[in-house]
Each structure stands twice: as C-alpha cells, then as structure tokens.
C-alpha positions as CSV (number, residue, x, y, z in Angstrom):
1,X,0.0,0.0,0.0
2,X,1.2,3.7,-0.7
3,X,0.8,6.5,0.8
4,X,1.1,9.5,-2.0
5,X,0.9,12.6,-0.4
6,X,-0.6,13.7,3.0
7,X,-1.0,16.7,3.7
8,X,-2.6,18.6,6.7
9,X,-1.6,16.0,9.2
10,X,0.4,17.2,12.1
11,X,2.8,14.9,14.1
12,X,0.9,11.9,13.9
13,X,1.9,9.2,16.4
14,X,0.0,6.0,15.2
15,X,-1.5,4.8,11.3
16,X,-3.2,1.8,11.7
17,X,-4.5,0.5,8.3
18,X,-6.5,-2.8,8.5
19,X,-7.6,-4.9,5.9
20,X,-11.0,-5.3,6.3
21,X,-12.2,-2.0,8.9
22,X,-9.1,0.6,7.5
23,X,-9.2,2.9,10.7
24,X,-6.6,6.2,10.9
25,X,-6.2,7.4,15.0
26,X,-5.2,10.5,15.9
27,X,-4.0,12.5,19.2
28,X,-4.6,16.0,17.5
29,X,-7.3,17.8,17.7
30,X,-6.8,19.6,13.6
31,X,-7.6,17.4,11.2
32,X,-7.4,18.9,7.0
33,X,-7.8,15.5,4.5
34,X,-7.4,16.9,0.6
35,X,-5.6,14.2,-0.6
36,X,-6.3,10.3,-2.1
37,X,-5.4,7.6,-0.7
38,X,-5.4,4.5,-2.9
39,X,-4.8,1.1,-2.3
40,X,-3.5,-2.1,-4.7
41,X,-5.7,-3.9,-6.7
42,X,-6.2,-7.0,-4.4
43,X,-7.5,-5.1,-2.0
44,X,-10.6,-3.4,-4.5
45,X,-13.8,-4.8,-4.6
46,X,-16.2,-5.6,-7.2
47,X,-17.8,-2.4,-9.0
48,X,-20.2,-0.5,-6.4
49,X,-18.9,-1.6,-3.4
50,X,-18.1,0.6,-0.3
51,X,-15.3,0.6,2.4
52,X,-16.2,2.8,5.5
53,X,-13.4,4.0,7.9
54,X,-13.1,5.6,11.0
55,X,-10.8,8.1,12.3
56,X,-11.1,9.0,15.9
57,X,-9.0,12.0,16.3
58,X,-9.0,13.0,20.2
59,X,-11.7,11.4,21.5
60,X,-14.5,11.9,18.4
61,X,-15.1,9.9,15.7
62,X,-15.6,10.7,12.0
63,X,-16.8,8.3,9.0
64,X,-15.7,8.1,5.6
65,X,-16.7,6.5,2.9
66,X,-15.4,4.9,-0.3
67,X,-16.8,3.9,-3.2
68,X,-15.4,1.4,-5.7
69,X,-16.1,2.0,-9.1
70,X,-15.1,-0.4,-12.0
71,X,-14.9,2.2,-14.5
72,X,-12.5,5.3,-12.4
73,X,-10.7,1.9,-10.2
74,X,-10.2,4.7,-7.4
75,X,-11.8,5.1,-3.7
76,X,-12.8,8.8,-2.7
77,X,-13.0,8.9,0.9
78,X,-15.5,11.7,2.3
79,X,-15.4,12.8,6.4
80,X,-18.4,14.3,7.8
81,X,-19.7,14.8,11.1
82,X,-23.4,14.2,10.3
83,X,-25.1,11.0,10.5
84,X,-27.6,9.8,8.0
85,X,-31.0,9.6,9.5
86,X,-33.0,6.8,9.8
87,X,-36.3,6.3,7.6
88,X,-39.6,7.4,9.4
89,X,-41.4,3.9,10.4
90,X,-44.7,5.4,9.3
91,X,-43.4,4.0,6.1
92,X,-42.8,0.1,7.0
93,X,-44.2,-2.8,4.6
94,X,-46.2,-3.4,7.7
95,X,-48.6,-0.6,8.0
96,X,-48.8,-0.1,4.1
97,X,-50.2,-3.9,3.9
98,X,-52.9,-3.5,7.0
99,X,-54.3,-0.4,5.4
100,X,-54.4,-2.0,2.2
101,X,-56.3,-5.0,3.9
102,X,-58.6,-2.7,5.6
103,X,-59.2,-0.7,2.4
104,X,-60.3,-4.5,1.2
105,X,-62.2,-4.9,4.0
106,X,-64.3,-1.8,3.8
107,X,-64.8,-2.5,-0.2
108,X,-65.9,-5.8,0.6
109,X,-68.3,-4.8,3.1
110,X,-69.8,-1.8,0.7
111,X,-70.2,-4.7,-1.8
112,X,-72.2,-6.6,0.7
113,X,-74.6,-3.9,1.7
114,X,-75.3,-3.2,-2.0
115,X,-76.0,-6.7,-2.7
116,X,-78.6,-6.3,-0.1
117,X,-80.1,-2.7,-1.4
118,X,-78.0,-0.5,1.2
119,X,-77.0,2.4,-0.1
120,X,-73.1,2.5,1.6
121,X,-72.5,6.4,0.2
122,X,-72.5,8.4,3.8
123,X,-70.6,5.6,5.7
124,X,-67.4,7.1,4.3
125,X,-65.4,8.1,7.4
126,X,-67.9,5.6,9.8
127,X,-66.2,3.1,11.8
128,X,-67.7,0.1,10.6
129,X,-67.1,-3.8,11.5
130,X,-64.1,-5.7,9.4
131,X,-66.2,-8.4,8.1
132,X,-69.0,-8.8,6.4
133,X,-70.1,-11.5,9.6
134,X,-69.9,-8.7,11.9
135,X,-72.1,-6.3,10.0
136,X,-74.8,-9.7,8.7
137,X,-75.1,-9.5,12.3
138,X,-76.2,-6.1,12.8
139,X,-78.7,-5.7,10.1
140,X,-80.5,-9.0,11.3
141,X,-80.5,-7.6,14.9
142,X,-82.3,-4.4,12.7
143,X,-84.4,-6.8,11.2
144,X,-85.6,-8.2,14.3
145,X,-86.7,-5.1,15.9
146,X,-89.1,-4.4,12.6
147,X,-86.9,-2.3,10.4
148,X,-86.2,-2.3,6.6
149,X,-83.7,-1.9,4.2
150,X,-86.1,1.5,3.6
151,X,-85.7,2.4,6.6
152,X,-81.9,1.8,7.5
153,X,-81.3,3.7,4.0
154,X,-83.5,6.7,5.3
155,X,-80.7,6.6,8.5
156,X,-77.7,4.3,7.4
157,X,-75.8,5.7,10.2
158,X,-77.5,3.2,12.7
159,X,-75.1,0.6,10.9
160,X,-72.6,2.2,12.9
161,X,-73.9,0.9,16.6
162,X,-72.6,-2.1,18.1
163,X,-75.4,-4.4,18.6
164,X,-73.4,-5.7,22.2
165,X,-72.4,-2.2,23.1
166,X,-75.0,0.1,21.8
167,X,-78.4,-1.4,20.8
168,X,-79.2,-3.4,23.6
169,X,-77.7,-1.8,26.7
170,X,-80.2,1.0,24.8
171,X,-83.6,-1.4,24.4
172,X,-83.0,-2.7,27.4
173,X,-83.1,0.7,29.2
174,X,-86.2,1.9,27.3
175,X,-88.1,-1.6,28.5
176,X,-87.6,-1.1,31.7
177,X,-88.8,2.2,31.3
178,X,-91.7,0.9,30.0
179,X,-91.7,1.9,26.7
180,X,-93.6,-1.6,24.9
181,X,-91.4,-3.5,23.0
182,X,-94.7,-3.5,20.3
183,X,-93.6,0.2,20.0
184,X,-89.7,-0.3,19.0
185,X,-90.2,-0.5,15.3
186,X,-91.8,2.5,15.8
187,X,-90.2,4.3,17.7
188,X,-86.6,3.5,16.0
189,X,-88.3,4.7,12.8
190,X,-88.8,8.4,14.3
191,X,-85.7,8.6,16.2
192,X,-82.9,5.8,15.0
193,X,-79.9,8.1,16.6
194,X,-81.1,6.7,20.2
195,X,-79.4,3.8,19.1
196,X,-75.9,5.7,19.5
197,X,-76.8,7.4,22.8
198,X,-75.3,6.2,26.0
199,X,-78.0,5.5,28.9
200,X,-76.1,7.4,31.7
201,X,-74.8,10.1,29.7
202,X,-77.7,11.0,27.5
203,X,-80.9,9.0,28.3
204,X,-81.4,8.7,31.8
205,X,-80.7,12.7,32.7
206,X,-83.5,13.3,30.2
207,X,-86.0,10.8,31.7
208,X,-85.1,12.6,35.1
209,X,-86.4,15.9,33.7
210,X,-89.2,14.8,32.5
211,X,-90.3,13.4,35.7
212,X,-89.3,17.1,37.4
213,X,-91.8,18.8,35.2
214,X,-94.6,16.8,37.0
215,X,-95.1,13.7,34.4
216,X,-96.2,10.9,36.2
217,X,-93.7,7.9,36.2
218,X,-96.3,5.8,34.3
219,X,-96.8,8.3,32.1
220,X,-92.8,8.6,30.9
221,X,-92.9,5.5,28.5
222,X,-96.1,6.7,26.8
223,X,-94.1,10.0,26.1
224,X,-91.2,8.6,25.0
225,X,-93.4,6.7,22.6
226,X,-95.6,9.7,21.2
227,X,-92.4,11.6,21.0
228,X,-89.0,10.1,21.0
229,X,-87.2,12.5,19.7
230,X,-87.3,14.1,23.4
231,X,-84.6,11.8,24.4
232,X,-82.1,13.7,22.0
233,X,-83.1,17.4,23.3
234,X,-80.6,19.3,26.0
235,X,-82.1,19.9,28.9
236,X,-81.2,23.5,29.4
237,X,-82.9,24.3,25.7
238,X,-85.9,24.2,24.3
239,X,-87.6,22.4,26.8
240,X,-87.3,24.5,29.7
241,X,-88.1,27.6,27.8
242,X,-91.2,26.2,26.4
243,X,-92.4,25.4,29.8
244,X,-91.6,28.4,31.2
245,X,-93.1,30.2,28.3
246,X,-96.9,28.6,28.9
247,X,-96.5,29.0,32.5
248,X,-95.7,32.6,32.2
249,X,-99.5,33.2,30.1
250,X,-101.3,31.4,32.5
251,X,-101.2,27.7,32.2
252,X,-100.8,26.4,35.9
253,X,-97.9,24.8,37.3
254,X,-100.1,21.6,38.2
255,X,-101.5,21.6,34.8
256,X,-98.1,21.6,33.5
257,X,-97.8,17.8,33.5
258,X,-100.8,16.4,31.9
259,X,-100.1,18.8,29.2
260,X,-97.0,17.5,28.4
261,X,-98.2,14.2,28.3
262,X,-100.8,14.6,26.0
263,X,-98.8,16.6,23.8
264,X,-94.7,16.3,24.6
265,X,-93.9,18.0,21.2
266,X,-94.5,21.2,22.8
267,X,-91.0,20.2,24.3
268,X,-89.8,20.3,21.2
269,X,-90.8,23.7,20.3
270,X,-89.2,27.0,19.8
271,X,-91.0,29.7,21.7
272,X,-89.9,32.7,19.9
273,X,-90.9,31.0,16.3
274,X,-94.2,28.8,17.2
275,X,-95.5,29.4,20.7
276,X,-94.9,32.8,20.8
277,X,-96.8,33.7,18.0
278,X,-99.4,31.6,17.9
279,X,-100.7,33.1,21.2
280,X,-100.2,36.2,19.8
281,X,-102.5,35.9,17.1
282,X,-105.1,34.7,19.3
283,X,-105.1,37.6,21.5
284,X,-105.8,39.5,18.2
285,X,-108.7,37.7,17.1
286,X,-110.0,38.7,20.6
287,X,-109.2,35.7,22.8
288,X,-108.0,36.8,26.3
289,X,-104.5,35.1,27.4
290,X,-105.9,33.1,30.5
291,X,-108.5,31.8,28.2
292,X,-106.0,30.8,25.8
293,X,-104.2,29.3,28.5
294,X,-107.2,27.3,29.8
295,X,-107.4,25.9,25.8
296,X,-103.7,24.8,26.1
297,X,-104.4,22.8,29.2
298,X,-107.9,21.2,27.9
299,X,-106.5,20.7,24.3
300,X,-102.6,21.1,24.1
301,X,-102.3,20.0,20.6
302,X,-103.7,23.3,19.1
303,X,-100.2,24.4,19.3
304,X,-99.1,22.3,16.8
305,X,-101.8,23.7,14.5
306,X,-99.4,25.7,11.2
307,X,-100.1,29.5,12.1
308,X,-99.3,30.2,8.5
309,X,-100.2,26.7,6.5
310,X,-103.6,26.6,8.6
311,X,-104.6,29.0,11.1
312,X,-104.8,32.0,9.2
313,X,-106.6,30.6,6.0
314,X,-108.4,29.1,7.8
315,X,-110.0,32.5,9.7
316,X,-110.1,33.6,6.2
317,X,-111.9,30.8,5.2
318,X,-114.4,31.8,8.3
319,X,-114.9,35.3,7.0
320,X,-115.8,34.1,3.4
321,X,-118.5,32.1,4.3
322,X,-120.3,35.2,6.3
323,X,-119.0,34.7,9.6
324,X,-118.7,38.0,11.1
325,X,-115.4,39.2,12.9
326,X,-116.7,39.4,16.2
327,X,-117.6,35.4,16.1
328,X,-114.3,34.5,15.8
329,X,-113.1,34.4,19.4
330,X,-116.5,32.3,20.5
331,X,-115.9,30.1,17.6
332,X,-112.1,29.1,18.0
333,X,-112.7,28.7,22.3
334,X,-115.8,26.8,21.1
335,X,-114.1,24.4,18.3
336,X,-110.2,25.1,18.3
337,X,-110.0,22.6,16.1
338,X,-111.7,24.2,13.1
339,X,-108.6,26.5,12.8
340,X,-106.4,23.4,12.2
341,X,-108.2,21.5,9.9
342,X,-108.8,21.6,6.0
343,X,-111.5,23.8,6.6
344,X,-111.9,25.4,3.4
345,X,-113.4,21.9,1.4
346,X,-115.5,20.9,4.6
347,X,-117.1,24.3,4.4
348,X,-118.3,24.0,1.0
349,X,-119.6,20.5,1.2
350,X,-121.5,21.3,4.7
351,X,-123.1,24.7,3.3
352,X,-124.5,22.9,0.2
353,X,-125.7,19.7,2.0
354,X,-127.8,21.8,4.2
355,X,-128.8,24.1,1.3
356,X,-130.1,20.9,-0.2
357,X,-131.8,19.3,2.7
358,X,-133.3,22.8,4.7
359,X,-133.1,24.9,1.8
360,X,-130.7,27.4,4.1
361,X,-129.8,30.8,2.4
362,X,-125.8,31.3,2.5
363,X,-126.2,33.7,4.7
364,X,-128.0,32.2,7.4
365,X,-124.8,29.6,7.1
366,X,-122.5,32.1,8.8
367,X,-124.5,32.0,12.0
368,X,-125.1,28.5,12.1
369,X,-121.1,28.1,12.3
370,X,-120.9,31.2,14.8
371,X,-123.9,28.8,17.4
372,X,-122.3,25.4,16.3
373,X,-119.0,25.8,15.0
374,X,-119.0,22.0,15.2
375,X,-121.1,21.4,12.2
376,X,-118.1,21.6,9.4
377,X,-117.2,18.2,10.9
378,X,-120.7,16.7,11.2
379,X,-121.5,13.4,9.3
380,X,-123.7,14.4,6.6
381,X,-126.1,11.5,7.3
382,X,-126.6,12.3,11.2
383,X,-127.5,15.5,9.4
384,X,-130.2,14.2,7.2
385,X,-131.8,12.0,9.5
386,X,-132.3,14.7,12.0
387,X,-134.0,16.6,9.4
388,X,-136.2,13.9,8.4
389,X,-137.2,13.7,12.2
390,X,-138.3,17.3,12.4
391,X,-140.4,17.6,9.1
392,X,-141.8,14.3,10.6
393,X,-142.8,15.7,13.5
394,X,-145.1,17.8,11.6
395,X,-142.9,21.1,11.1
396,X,-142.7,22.6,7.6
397,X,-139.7,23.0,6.2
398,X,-139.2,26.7,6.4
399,X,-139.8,25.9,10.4
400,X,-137.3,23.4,10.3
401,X,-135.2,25.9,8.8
402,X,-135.6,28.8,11.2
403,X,-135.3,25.9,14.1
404,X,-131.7,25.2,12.8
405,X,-130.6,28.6,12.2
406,X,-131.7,29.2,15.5
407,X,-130.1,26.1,17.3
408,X,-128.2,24.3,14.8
409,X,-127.1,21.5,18.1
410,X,-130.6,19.8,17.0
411,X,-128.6,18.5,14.2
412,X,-126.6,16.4,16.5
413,X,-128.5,15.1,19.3
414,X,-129.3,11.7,20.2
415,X,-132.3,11.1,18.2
416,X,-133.6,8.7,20.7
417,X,-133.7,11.0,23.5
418,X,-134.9,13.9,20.8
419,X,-138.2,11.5,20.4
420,X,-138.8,10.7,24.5
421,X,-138.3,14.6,24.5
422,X,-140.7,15.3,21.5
423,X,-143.1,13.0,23.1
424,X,-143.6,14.6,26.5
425,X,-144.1,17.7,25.0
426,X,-146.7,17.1,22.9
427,X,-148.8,14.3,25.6
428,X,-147.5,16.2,28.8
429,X,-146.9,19.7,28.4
430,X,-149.5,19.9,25.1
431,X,-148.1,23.0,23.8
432,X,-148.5,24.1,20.2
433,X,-145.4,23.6,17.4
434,X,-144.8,26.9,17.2
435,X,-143.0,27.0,20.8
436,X,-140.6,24.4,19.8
437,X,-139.7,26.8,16.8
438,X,-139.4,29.4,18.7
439,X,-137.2,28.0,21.5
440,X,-135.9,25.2,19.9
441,X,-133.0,24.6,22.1
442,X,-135.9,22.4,24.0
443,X,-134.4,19.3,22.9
444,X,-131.0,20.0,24.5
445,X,-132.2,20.0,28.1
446,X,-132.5,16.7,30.3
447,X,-135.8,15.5,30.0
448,X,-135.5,13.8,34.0
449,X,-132.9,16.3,35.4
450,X,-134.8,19.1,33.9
451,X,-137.5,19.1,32.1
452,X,-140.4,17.1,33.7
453,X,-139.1,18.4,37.7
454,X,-139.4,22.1,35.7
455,X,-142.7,21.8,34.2
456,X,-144.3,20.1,37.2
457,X,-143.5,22.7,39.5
458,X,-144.7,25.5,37.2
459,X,-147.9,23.8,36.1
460,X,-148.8,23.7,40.0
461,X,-148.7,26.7,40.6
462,X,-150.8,27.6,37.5
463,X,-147.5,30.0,35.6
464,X,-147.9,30.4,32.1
465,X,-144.6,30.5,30.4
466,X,-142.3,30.3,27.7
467,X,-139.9,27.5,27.2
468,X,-137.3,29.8,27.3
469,X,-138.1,31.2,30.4
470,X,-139.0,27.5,32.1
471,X,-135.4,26.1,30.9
472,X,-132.9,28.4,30.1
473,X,-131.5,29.7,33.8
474,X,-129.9,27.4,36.4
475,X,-131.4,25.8,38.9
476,X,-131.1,28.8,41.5
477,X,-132.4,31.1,38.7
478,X,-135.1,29.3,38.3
479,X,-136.0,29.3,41.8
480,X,-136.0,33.0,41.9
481,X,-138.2,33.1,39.0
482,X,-140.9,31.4,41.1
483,X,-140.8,34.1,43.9
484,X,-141.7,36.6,40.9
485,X,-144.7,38.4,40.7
486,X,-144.5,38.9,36.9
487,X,-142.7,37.1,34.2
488,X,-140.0,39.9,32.4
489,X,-139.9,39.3,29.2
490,X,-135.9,39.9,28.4
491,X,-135.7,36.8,30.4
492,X,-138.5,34.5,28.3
493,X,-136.3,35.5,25.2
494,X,-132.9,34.7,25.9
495,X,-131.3,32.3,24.3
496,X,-128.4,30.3,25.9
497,X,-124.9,31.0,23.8
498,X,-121.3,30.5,25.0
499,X,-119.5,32.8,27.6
500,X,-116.3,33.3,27.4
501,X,-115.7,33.9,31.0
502,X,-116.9,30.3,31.8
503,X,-113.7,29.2,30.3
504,X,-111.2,31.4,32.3
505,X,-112.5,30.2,35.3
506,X,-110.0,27.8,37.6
507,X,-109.9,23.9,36.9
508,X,-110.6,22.0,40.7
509,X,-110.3,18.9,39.4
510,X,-106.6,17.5,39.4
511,X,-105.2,16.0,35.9
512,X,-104.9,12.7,35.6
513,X,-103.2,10.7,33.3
514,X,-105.6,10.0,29.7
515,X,-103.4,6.5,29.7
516,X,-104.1,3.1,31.0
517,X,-101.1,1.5,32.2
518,X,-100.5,-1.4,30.1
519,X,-98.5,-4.8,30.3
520,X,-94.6,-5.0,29.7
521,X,-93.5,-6.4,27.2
522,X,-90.0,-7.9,28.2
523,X,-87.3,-7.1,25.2
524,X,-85.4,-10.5,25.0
C-alpha cells in the first residue's frame, strides 16, 4: 500500500490501516484530508462496493466512505460529522399492507350492503365492522326489531352501533322504562340516533327531567313513545323555555304535566318562532290570554296547528262564508279545532248539503257556524236523519229551517232521547209547534234532570210561560223566577250562547293521566 501525499496531518503518532475495517487514530485535535489515498488492486472490490473508515482523532469519531467503481478503479474517501438519519417507520411494509387490507375490507363490506339494497355512500369516514359477519349481524338484529332496508337507507348511520355495546344496553333501558317493546319499530323509525346514545350520559338525565316537570312515572314511557325524539333534546334548551313560556300566560304549574303528556312535542318547540306567536294571534282575534291558557291545558295539541299553513286561511276561510269578525273568538274557544283543519273543502260540502236538505240561504250559514262551529265536521247522514225527524214531527220546512238557524245543536243530538223529549211535550206539556220553533233549544235540556221536575212545579202553581223562560236559567235562577210576581220578558227570550268567562275560570279537578297502564312487554 502507498501513501502518495498527506498533507494537513500534524505529528501523527499511530496509522493503523487494516484490511477489512481501514481505521486512521489521531491525538490531535486539527484534522485537514485533501488528498487520495489509494490502495492495490487485491484489495478493491467488485464495481459499487463501499469501504467505510473511521478516524477518531481526540476522542471523536468521524466516517468516511469509499466507493469502488469499476470504471475510475479509485476510492474517494469523504469525512463528515453528520449521521444519516434513519427512515420514518410510518413507512414500514407493515402498515402499508394493513391499510391495504382494511381498504379490502371496507370495499368488501360496501359490496355486501349493495347486494342487499344498502345504499353505503354516507358511511365514508364511519367506523364500521371488518367483516362482512360482523355487520350480517347487525342488520338481522335491525331486522328483528321491525326495520327495513327502507328504513336503514333513510338513516344508514345506525349501521354504525354495536349491537353488544350500543343497541341493547339502549332497548333494554327503554323496556324497563316501559316503553312496549310492540312500539320499537316504531319508535326507532322516528328517532334511529337513540341507538348511539349512552343510557347514563344521554338517556337517563332526560327521563329525570321529564319526571321534574310533574309527568307521572307511568306516564314517561307513553311520552317517549308519542315523541322520542325528546330523548335527543338538552335539557337547558328548548324544553325549559317552552315550559316556562306557557307557564308565564297562564297555564298552571299543576297543569303543567298532563299537558306534556298529551302533547310532549310542545317540548320540542321554539317559543320565539311557534309558541310565541301563535298566542299572539289569538289575542288578536280577541281571545283573552288566560283563556287561551285554559285551551292549552284542555286541548294542548292546538299548538301544533301551522299558524301560516292553517290558522290564518283558515279564519279567512271563516270570513268568506259570512261569519262576522266578532264570532271568531266564540268560535275558536268553542271548536279550536276548526282552525287546524282543512277547513276550506268541509265548508263547502256542509253549506251545500244543508242548502239541499233545509233549503238554508248562505247567509243564514255564517251564524249556524258562529252557534255550532262543530257542524263543518258533522256526518252528513246524522244531518239528514235529523231533518227527516223534524219535518216528521209535523214542522214545515221553512220551520225546520228557522229551528236550525236558530239552534243548529238539533242537528246532533241523540235522536232517541230527541223523540222521549218530543213526546212529552206534545202528551204532557201539550203545547203548540210553534213553541218548539221558537225555543228550539228544547231538545238540549235533560228530559228527567230538567224538564219534567221544571214543568211540574210550574204547572202547580198555574204559571204560564215560555220555554225559554222554564229552561234556560240554572237551577237557583229558576227558583228565583218562582218568587216573581210577573214574568219579564228579556228573560222569556234569551237564548243560551257560549261565555267566554266560563272558560277562564279555575280547573278544581286535578289531571290525571288520559293513559291506562298497560302490560310489559320484556325485550329478549
């Protein structure tokens, strides 16, 4: 081996070359390499082959490296103090072959749910099982409960609960509730996400709640049922606000609990774009607040009634068919439900069914609705018979007319107790027709509570009176009326009609719950 030139080395006290690991040592601390060293030719290796050295010159250690080239037959060595970093393991065979497989996986899977009409598109980003065994079992659980392919494409999401972790700690928590296991299908058709929901975390604090606003405990599971989607509102939202809301018009506190459970999906809605509102424009059709309150705790589910889609055409509607302005508030505390029903049609058909029968001008129509708002929803055949009764009777038809307009509730009577009424009058009392047209409310009084004890009395002591006068006062009236010494006639011609004040006062009776408890189904 020779040593050329070397240059830059100063006073070095040991060279060690070795075959196989060629290693330079140094006790100085300067160390300048510009020159080349080379080597004979038994000692090069075949073309691209490398000879590392080391040179530890006081204490630290350098690497060089030379390669051997088959073209140049010369060996470059280059010193550096760097070391070469190692590759990032992120990029290992390994890894790169299990997210391949899971890649596989997932396509395989997808295939599987198309085969079966699922549509896999929003699963992207889902954790979903491995195998298409693991997911078999999940949409057979599904089937189980009552669900479709339709239905798990409407919410394909719920292919993401575990049927161990998620779907039956869930079922099982709403059975013991009480919710029927009849109702799942149900139930999981309105509100599939309760399947991801965790029973401490989300479920129970919400079942809690509901029992703090004064729903009975047997009354919970037929909430849930009527309205699952409850179970996904916060507690601090929506619901309180909408309680507080109807508490703070009226409705009272005790009351607050049956309402709910007649109609929970006032839980569910916004004050300031439903509640809000809808009381608002009920004030001004002329409906005071309390009494608005007092139709919210008798019929809760007017609040669901579209003010724009229904409410409002429908007073339109009213007007149209000669219903006078001042009606209104007697009409909707009478019938709320005529302002959230497809009013318009029934309308139509009722005016020209009793236009056929009765021969009743359209403009006597508008104040049968204003006395009996119920008649838009009367059965067109109760209708007929009851007018076949009358002109049997022996009125005329233009009598039967003016009876109608006058109390259109003879329309919907019992006709059985109409003819024990009918009778007494005309064997008993044997007054003429014509005071049966001209108080023809007759037929809606009790013929034992009131009637017969009424016209006893007054036959005794020898009065001669209108029916009006005999019927229409209350019991202690009526008493009064005896003491008089003349009959005032304001009082023989009143006719009864609807007071709103009646309907502000106070409920005393306590609300109960409208539901039987029924048996438990156990979810197995």
């Amino acid at each position: 081996m020779k040593i050329r030139s070397c240059v830059g080395i100063t006073k070095p006290s040991l060279l060690l070359v070795h075959s196989e690991l060629p290693a330079l040592t140094f006790h100085k601390t300067k160390l300048t390499w510009t020159s080349t060293l080379r080597f004979p030719s038994n000692y090069e290796r075949t073309s691209g082959s490398v000879t590392r050295f080391h040179c530890s010159v006081a204490g630290r250690t350098g690497a060089s490296t030379s390669v051997s080239s088959s073209s140049s037959k010369s060996n470059t060595v280059h010193l550096s103090r760097k070391q070469v970093k190692p590759s990032s393991l992120y990029s290992r065979p390994s890894l790169s072959n299990m997210k391949k497989e899971r890649i596989a996986n997932r396509a395989k899977v997808y295939e599987f749910l198309r085969v079966l009409g699922i549509i896999p598109d929003e699963l992207d980003g889902l954790e979903l099982p491995v195998t298409v065994e693991v997911m078999q079992e999940r949409i057979d659980f599904l089937h189980k409960l009552g669900l479709t392919i339709e239905d798990i494409n409407n919410y394909p999401l719920v292919l993401g609960c575990s049927v161990k972790k998620n779907m039956i700690p869930v079922l099982d928590y709403l059975g013991k509730l009480g919710v029927r296991k009849s109702t799942f299908t149900e139930f999981l058709r309105r509100y599939p996400q309760v399947l991801h929901a965790s029973v401490v975390v989300d479920l129970a604090p919400v079942v809690k709640y509901l029992q703090g606003l004064d729903i009975k405990p047997n009354d919970i599971p037929r909430v849930l049922e009527k309205y699952p989607e409850v179970l996904g509102f916060k507690l601090e939202g929506t619901m309180s606000t909408s309680v507080a809301y109807l508490v703070g018009i009226g409705v009272s506190r005790r009351e607050v609990g049956g309402v709910l459970t007649k109609y929970p999906e006032i839980l569910g809605m916004r004050v300031g774009r439903v509640i809000k509102p809808f009381v608002e424009y009920l004030e001004g059709l002329g409906i005071p607040r309390l009494a608005i309150a007092r139709l919210i705790e008798k019929r809760p589910h007017i609040l669901g009634f579209g003010l724009e889609e229904r409410v409002k055409p429908n007073v339109a509607s009213l007007l149209e068919f000669n219903v006078r302005k001042a009606s209104l508030p007697s009409i909707v505390a009478q019938y709320p439900e005529i302002i959230g029903i497809d009013l318009k049609p029934k309308l139509l058909g009722q005016r020209s069914l009793i236009q056929s029968i009765i021969d009743l001008e359209p403009e006597d129509f508008g104040t049968v609705v204003e006395k009996m708002p119920q008649i838009v929803s009367l059965s067109n055949t109760s209708m007929v018979k009851h007018a076949d009764f009358l002109k049997g009777c022996g009125f005329s038809l233009q009598q039967v007319r003016s009876m109608v307009v006058e109390c259109p509730q003879i329309l919907a009577l019992n006709l059985d107790i109409m003819k024990l009424s009918f009778d007494y009058f005309q064997m008993e009392m044997q007054r003429p027709l014509d005071d049966l047209v001209a108080f023809p409310a007759f037929f809606t009084y009790g013929l034992e509570s009131t009637i017969k004890p009424r016209d006893k009395i007054v036959a005794k002591k020898g009065f001669k009176c209108s029916l009006s006068w005999l019927l229409n006062c209350s019991d202690e009236k009526f008493k009064e009326r005896l003491n008089y010494d003349t009959i005032e006639m304001e009082e023989m011609e009143t006719m009864p009609s609807f007071d709103m004040n009646s309907l502000m006062e106070p409920r005393s009776d306590e609300s109960d719950s409208d539901y039987e408890e029924d048996s438990d189904d156990e979810y197995a």
